[in-house]
ROMARTI-845305 format. One line per 4 residues: number of its first residue (from 0); their letters; for each residue x, y, z of N, C-alpha, C, CB. Coordinates in nm, 4 decimals, padded with zeros to 6 digits. Each point is the difference from the previous one (the first is absolute). Glycine has a CB too. Example, Ala and Ser with C-alpha at 12.3 -4.5 7.8 and 13.67 -1.06 7.14 Angstrom:
0 = AS = 01.3190/-00.5690/00.7800/-00.0890/00.1190/00.0000/00.0900/00.1200/00.0000/-00.1892/-00.1173/00.1246 | 00.1542/00.2223/-00.1966/00.0820/00.1190/00.0060/-00.0770/00.1090/00.0730/00.1184/-00.0628/-00.2145 .
***
This chain:
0 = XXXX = 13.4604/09.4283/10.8792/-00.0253/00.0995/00.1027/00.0700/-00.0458/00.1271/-00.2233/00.0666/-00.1036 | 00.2626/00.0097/00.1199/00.0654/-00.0183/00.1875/-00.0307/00.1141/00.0731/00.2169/-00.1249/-00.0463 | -00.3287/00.0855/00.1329/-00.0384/00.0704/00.0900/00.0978/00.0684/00.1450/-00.1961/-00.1491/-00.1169 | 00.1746/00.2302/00.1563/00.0753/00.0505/00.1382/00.0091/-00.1189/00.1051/-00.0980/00.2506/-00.0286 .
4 = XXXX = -00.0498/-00.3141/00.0363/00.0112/-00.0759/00.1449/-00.0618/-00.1151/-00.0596/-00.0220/00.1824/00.2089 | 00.0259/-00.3088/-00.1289/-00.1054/-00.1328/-00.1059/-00.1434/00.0478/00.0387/00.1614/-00.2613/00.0204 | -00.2404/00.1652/-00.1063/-00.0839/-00.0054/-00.0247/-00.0766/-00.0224/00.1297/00.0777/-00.0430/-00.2223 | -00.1653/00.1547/00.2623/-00.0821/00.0064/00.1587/-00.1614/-00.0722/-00.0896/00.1387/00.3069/00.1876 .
8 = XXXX = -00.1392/-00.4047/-00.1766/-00.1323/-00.1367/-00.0338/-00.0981/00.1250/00.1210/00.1477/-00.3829/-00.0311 | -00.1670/00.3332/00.1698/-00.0810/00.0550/00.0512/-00.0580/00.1524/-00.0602/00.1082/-00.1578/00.1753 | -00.0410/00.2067/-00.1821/-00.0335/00.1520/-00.0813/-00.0829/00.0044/-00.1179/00.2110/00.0633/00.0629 | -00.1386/-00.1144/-00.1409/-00.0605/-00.0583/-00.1416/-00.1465/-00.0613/00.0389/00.2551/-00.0732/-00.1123 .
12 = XXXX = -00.2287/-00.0439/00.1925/-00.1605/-00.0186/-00.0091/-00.0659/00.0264/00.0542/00.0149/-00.1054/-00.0568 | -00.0009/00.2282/00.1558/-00.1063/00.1004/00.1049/-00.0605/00.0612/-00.1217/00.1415/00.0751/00.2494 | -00.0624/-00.0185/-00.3628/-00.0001/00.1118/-00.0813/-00.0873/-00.0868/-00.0875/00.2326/00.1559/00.0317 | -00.2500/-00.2500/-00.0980/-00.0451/-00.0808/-00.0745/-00.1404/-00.0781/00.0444/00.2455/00.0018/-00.0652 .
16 = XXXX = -00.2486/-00.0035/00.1514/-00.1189/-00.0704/00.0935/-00.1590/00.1453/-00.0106/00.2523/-00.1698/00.2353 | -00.1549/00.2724/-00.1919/-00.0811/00.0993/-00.0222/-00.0336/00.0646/-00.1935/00.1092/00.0439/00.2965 | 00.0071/-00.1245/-00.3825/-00.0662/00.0709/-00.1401/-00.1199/-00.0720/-00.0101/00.2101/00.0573/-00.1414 | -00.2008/-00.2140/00.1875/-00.0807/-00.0798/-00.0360/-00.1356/-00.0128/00.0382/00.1836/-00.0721/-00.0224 .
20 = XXXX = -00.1789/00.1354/00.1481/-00.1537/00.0325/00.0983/-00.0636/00.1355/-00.0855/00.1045/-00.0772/00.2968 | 00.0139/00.1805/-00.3186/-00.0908/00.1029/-00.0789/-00.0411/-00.0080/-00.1494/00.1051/00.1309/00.1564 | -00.0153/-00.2650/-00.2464/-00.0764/00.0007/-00.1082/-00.1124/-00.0620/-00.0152/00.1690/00.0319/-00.0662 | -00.1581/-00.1159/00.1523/-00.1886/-00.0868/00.0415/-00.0933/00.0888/00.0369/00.0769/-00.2042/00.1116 .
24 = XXXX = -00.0272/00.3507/-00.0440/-00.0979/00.0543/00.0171/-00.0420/00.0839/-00.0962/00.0479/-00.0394/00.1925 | 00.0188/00.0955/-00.2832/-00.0269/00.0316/-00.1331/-00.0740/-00.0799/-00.0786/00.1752/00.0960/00.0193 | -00.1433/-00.2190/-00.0045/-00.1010/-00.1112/-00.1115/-00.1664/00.0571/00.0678/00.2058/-00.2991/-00.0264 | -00.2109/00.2633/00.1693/-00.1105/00.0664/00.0803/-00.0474/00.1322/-00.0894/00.1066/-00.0861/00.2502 .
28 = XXXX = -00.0403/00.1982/-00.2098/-00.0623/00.0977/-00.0533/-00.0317/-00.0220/-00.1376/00.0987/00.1295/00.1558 | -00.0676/-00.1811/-00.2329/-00.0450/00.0421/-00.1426/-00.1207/-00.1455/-00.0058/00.2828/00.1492/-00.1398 | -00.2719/-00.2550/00.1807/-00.1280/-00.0285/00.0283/-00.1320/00.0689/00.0641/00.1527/-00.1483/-00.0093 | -00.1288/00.2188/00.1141/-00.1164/00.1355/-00.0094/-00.0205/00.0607/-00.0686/00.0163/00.0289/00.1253 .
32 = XXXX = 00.0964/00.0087/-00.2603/-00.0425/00.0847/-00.0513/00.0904/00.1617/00.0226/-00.2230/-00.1795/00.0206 | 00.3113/00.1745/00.1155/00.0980/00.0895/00.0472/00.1235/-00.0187/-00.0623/-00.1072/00.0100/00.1980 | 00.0879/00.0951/-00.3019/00.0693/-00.0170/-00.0943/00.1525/00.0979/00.0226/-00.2471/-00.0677/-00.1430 | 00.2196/00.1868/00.2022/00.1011/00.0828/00.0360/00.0618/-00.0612/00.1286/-00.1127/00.2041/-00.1118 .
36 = XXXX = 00.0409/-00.2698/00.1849/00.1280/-00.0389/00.1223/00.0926/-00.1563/-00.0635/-00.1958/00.1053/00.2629 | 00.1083/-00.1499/-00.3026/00.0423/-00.0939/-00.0934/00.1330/00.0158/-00.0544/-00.2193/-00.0186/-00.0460 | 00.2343/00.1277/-00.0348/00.1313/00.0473/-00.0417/00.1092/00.0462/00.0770/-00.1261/00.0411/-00.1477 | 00.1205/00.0231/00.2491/00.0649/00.0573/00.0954/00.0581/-00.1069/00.0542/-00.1302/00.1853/00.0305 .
40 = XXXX = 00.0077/-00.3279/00.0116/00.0805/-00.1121/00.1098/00.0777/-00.0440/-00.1214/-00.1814/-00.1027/00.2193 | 00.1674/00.0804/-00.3129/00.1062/-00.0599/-00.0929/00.0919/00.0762/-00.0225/-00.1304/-00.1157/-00.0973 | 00.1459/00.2573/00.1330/00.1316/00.0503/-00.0562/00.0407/-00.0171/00.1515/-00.0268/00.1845/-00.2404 | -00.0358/-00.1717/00.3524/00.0527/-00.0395/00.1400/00.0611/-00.1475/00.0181/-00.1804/00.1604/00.0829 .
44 = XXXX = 00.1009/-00.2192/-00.1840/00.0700/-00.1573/00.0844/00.1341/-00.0313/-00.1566/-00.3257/-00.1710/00.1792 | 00.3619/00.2299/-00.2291/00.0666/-00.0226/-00.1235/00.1266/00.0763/00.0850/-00.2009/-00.0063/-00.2474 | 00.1967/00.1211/00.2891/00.0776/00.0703/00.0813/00.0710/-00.0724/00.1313/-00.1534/00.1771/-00.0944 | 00.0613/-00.1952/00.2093/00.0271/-00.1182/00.0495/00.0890/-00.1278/-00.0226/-00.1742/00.1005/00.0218 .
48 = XXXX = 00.1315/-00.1588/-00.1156/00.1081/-00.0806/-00.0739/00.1233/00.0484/-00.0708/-00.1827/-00.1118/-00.0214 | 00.1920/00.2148/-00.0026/00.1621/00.0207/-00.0494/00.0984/00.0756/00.1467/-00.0988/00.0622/-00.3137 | -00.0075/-00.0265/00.3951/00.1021/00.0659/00.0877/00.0542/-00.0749/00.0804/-00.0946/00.1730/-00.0088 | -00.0359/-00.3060/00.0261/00.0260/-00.0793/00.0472/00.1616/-00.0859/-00.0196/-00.2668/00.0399/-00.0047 .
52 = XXXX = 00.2450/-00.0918/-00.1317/00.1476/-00.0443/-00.0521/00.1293/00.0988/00.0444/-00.1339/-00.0999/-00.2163 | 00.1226/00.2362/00.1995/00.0831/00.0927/00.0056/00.0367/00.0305/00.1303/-00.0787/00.0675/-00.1923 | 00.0638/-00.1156/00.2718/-00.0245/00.0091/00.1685/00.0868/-00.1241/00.0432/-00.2718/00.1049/00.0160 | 00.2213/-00.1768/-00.0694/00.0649/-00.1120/-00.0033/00.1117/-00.0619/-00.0217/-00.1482/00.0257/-00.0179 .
56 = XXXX = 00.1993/00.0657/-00.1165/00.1464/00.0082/-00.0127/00.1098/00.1072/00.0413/-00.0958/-00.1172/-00.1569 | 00.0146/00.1934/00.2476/00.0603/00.1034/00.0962/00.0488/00.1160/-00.0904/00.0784/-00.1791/00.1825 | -00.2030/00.1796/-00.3060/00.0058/00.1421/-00.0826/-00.1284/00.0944/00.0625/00.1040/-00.1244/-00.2527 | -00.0468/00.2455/00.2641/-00.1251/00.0943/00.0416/-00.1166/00.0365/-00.0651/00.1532/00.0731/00.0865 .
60 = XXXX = -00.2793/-00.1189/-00.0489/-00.1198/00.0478/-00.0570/-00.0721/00.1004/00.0152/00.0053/-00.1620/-00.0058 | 00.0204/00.2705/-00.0210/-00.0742/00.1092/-00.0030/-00.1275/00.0602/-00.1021/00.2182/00.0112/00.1005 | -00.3462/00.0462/-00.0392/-00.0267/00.0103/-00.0802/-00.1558/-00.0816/-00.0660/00.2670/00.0690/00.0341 | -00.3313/-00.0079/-00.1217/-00.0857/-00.0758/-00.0179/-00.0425/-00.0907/-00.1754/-00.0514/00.1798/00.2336 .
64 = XXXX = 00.1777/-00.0968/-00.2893/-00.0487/-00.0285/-00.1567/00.0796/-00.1673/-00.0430/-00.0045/00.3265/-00.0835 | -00.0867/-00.3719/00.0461/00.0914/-00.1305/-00.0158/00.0643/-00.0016/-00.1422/-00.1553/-00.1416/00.1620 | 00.1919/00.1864/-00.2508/00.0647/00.0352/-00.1015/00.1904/00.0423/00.0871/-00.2994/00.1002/-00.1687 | 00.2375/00.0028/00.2334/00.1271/00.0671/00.0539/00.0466/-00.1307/00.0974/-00.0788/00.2970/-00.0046 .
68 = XXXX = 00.0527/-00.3530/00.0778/00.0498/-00.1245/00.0772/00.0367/-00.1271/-00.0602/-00.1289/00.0912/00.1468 | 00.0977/-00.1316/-00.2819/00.0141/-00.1125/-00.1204/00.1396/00.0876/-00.0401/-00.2948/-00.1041/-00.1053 | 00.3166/00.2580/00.1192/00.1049/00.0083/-00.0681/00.1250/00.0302/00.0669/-00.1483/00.0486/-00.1542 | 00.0720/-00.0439/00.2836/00.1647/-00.0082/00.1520/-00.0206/-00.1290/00.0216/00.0120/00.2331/00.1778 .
72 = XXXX = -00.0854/-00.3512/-00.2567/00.0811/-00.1454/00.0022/00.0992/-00.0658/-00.1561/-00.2399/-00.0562/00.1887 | 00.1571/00.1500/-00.2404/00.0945/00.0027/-00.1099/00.1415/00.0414/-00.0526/-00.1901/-00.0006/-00.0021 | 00.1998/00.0915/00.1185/00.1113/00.0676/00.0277/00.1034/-00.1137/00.0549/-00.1361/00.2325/00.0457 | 00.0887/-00.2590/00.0333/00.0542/-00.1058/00.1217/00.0417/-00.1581/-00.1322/-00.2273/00.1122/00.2971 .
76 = XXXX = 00.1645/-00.1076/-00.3746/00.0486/-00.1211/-00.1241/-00.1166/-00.0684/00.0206/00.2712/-00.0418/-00.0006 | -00.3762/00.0452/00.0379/-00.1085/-00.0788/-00.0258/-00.0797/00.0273/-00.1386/-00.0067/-00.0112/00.2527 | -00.0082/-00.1096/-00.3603/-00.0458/00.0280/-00.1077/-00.1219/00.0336/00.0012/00.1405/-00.1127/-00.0739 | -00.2081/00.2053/00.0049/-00.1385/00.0498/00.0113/-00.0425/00.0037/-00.1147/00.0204/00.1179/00.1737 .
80 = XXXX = -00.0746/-00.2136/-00.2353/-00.0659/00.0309/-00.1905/-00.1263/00.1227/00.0414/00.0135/-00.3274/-00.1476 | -00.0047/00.3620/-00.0192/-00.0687/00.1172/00.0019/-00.1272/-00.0262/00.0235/00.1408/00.0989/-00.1323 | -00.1527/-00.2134/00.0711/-00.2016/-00.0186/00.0260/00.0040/-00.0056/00.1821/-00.1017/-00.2162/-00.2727 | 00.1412/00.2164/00.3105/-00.0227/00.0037/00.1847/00.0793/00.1804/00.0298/00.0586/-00.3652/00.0845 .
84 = XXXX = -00.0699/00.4418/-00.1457/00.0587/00.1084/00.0181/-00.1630/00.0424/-00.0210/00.3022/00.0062/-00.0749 | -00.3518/-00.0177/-00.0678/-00.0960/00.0470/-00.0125/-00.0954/-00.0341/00.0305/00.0865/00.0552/-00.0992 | -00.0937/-00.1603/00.2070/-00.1217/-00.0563/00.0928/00.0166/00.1029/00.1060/-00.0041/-00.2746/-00.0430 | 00.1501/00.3391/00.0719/-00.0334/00.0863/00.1251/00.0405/00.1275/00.0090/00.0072/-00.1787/00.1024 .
88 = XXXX = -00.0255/00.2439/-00.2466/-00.0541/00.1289/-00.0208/-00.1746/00.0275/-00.0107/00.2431/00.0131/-00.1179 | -00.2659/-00.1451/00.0359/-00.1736/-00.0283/00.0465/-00.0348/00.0534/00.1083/-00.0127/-00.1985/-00.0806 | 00.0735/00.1372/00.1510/-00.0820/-00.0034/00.1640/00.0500/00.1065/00.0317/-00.0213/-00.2290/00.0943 | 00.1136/00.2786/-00.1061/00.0765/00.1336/00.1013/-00.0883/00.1099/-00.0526/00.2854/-00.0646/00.0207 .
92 = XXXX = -00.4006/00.0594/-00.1459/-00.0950/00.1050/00.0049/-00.1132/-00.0379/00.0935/00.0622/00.0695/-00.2314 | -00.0681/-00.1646/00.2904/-00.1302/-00.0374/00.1159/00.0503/00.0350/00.1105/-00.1037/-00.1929/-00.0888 | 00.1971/00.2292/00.1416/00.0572/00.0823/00.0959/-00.1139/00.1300/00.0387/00.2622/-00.0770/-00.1032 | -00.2513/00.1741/00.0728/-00.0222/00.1139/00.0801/-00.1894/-00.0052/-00.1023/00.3446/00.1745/00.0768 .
96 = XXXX = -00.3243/-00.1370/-00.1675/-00.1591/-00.0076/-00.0600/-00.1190/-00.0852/00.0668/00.1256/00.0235/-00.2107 | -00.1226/-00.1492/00.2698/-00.1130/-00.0251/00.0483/-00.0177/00.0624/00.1220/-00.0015/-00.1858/-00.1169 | 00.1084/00.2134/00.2106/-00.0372/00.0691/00.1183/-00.0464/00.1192/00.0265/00.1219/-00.1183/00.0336 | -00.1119/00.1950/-00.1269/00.0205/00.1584/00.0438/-00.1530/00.1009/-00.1214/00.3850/-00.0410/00.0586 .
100 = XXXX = -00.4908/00.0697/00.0081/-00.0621/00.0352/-00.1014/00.0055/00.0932/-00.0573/-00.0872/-00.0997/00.0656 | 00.1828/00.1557/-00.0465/00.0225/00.1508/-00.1168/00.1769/-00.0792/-00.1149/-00.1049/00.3130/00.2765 | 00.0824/-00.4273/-00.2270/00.1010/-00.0233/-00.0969/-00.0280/00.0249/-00.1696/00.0635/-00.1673/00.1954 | -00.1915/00.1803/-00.2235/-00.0461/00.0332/-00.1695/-00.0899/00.0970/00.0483/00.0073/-00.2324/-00.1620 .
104 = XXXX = 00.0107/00.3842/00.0324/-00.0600/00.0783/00.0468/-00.1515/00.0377/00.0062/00.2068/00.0254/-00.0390 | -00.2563/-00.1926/-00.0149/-00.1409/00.0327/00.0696/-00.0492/-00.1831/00.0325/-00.0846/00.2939/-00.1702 | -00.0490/-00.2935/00.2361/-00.0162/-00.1225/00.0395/00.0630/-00.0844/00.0626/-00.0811/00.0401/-00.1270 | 00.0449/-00.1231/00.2077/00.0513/-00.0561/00.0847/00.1237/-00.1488/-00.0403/-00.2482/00.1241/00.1142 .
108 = XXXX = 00.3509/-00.1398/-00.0062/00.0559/-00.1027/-00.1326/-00.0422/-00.1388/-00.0605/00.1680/00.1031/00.0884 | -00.2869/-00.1666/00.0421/-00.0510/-00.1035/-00.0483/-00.0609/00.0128/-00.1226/-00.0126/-00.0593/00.2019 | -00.0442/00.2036/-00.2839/-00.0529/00.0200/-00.0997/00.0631/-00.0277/-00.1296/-00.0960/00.1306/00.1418 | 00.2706/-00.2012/-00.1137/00.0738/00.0069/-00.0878/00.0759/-00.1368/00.0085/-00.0053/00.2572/-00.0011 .
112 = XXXX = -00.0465/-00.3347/00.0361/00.0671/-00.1485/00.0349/-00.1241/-00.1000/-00.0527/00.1633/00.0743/00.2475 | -00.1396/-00.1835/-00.3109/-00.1061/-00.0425/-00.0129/00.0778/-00.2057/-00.0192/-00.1694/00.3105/-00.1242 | 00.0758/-00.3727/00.0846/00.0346/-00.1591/00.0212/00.1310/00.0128/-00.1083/-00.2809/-00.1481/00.0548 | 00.2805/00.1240/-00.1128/00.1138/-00.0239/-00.1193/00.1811/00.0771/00.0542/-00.2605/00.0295/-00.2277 .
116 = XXXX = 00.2051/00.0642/00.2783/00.1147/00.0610/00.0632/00.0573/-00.0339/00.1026/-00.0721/00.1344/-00.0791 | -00.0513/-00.1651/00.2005/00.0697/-00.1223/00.0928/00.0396/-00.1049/00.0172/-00.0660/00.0777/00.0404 | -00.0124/-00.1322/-00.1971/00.0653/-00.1807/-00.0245/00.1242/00.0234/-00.0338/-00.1931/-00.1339/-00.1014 | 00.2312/00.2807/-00.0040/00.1553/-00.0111/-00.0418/00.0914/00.0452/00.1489/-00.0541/00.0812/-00.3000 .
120 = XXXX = 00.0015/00.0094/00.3738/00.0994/00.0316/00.1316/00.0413/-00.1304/00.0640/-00.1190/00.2243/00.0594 | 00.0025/-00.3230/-00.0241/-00.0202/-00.1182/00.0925/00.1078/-00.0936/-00.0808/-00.2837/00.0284/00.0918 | 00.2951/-00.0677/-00.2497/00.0527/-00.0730/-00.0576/00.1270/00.0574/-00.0126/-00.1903/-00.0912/-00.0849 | 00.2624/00.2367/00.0903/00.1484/00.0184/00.0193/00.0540/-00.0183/00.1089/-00.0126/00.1269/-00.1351 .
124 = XXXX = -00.0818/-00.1379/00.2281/00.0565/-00.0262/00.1088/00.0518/-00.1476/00.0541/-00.1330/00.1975/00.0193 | -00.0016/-00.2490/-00.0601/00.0727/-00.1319/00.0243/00.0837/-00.0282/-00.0631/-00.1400/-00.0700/00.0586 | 00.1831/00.0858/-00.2350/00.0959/-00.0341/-00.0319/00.1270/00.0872/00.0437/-00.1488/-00.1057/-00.1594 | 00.1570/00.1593/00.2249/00.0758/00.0413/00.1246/00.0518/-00.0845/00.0802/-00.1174/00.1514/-00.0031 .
128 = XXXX = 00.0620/-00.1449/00.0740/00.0032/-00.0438/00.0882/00.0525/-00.1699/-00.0181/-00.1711/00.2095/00.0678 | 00.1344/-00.2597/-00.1588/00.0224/-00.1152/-00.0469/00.1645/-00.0184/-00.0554/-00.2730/00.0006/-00.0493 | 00.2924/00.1162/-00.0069/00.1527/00.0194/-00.0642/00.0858/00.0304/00.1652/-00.0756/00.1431/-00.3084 | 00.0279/-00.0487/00.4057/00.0560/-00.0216/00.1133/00.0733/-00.1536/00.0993/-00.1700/00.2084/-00.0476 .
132 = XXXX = 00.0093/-00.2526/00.0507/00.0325/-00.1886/00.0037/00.1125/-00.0247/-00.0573/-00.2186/-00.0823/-00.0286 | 00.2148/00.1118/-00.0962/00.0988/-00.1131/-00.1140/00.1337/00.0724/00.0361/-00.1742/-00.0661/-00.2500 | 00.2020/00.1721/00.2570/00.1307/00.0638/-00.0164/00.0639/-00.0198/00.1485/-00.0777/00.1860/-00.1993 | -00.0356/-00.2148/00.3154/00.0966/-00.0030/00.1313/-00.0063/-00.1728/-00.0008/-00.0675/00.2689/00.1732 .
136 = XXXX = -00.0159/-00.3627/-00.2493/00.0758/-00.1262/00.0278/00.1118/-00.0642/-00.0831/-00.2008/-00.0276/00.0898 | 00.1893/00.0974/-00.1729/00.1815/00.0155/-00.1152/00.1041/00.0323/00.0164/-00.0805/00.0464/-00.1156 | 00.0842/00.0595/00.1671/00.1030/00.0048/00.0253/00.1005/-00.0412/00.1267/-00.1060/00.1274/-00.1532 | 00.1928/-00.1443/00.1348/00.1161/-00.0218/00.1706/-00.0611/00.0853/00.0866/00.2557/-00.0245/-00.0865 .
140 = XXXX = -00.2546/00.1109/00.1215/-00.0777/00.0965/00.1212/-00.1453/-00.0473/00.0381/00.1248/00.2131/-00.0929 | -00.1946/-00.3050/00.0030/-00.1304/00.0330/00.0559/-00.0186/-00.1554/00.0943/-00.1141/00.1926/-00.2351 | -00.0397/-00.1821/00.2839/-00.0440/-00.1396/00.0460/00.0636/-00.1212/-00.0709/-00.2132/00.1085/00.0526 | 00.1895/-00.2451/00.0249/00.0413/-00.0908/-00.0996/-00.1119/-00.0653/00.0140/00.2411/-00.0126/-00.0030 .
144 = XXX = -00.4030/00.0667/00.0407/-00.1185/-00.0731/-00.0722/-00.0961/00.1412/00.0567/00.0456/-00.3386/00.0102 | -00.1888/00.3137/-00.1045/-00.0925/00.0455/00.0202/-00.0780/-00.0688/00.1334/00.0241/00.0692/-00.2520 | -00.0855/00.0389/00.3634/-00.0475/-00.0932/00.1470/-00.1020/00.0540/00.0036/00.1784/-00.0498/00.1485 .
***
């Protein structure tokens, strides 16, 4: 991959600092038992982390689906295996459904989220987010340590 501009570190880890505060707070919610925001901060902080990277290498992030942003870095020559593709089509359904209560046409959406679903949102994310780590300290463009 060869990015437009080098690698902006500060950016990256503004962007990264914040996946990491919102997936802790997801661990939070689903320890209450908040199971629908739960999902949302994990598709928020999974998001976070790729735009983060993508920001970073002075590719444009638009947008909220992280599928579609894994694949304007993929574009760019960043390798993306599929099992991390399909960690963030996962999440890109926790997008709009926990927020909005007419998103299902009846009941509310917490009525439709439950533990097992947020352990799998919470767990694609981090491994997200984790593949983020790995791919910006590998390559030439990225950090040359974790801080």
């Amino acid at each position: 991959m060869s990015p437009p501009f080098p690698f902006d570190e500060p950016e990256f880890r503004r962007w990264l600092v914040q996946a990491d505060h919102t997936l802790a707070s997801a661990r939070r919610d689903l320890e209450h038992g908040d199971f629908v925001w739960a999902c949302f901060k994990a598709q928020q902080a999974a998001e976070y982390a790729v735009k983060g990277l993508a920001r970073a290498l002075g590719i444009p992030a638009f947008g909220h689906a992280v599928s579609r942003l894994l694949k304007d870095l993929a574009r760019e020559g960043l390798p993306v295996p599929p099992q991390q593709m399909a960690r963030a089509r996962l999440l890109d359904r926790h997008y709009i459904p926990p927020r909005y209560p007419d998103a299902y046409t009846e009941g509310a959406p917490l009525e439709y989220y439950d533990e097992p679903t947020a352990r799998g949102a919470i767990d694609a994310a981090d491994q997200l987010i984790l593949a983020v780590k790995q791919w910006a300290s590998e390559f030439p463009w990225g950090p040359a340590e974790e801080g």
